[in-house]
Every structure is written in C-alpha cells, then in structure tokens.
C-alpha positions as CSV (number, residue, x, y, z in Angstrom):
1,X,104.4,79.9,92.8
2,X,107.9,79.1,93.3
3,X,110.4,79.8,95.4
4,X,112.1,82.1,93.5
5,X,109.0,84.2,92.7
6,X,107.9,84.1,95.9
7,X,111.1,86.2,97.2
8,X,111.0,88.6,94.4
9,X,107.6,89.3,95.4
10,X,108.7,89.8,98.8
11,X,111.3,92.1,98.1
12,X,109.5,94.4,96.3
13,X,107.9,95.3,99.3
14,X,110.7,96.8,102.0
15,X,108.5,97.1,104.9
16,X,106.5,93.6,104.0
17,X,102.7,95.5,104.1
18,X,100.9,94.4,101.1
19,X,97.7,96.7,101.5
20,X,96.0,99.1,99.7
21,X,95.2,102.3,100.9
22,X,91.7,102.8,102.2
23,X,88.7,104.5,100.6
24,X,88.4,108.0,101.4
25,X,84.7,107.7,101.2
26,X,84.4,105.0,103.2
27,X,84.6,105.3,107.1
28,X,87.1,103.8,109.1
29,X,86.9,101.0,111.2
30,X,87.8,101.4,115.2
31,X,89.4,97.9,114.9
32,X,90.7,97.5,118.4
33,X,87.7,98.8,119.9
34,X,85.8,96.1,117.3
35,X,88.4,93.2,118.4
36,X,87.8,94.0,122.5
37,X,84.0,93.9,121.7
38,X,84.2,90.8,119.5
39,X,86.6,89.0,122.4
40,X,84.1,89.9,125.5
41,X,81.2,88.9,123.3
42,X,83.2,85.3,122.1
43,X,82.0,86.2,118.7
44,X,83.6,87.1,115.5
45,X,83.0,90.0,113.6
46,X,81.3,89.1,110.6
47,X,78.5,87.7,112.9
48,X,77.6,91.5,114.9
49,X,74.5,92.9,113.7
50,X,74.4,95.8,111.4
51,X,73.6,97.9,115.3
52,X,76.4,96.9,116.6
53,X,79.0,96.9,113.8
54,X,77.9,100.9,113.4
55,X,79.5,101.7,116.9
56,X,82.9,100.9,115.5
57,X,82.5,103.1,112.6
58,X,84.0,106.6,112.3
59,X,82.2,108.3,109.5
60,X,83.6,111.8,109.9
C-alpha cells in the first residue's frame, strides 16, 4: 500500500482498534488468566491441550 492509503486507512479508525466484535455464540476467552498460565508454563498458547485451553473458557 502506499503511504497515502495507509493514513486514510488509519484515520478511519479514531481510536486505532481494528477488531471485529466477537461471536455471541462463542465463549470468551479469560485471556490474562491464559497469558499468566502460558508464561509460568514457557509455552505458547496454540500448543495447550484441548484440557487445559477449556479452563480459560467462559461459556456462560
């Protein structure tokens, strides 16, 4: 991209989050619960078990 369409892309956004809302059928993730676990551990997320990712899931 260039420059210029870089910063109009930028500016559209006024508080710089480009996200998309989540799912509401999909549960939330306890992220900094998940990021403490995945520091003690020294491992990175995408390499817990399907057991442990479930304990950072909030599926009210």
């Amino acid at each position: 991209m260039k420059r210029k369409q870089i910063e109009e892309f930028d500016d559209a956004f006024e508080d710089g989050v480009f996200a998309f809302p989540p799912s509401p059928s999909e549960p939330k993730v306890k992220i900094k619960a998940l990021g403490e676990y995945c520091k003690q551990k020294g491992v990175l997320p995408t390499d817990l078990t399907n057991e442990e990712m479930r304990q950072f899931l909030d599926e009210e």
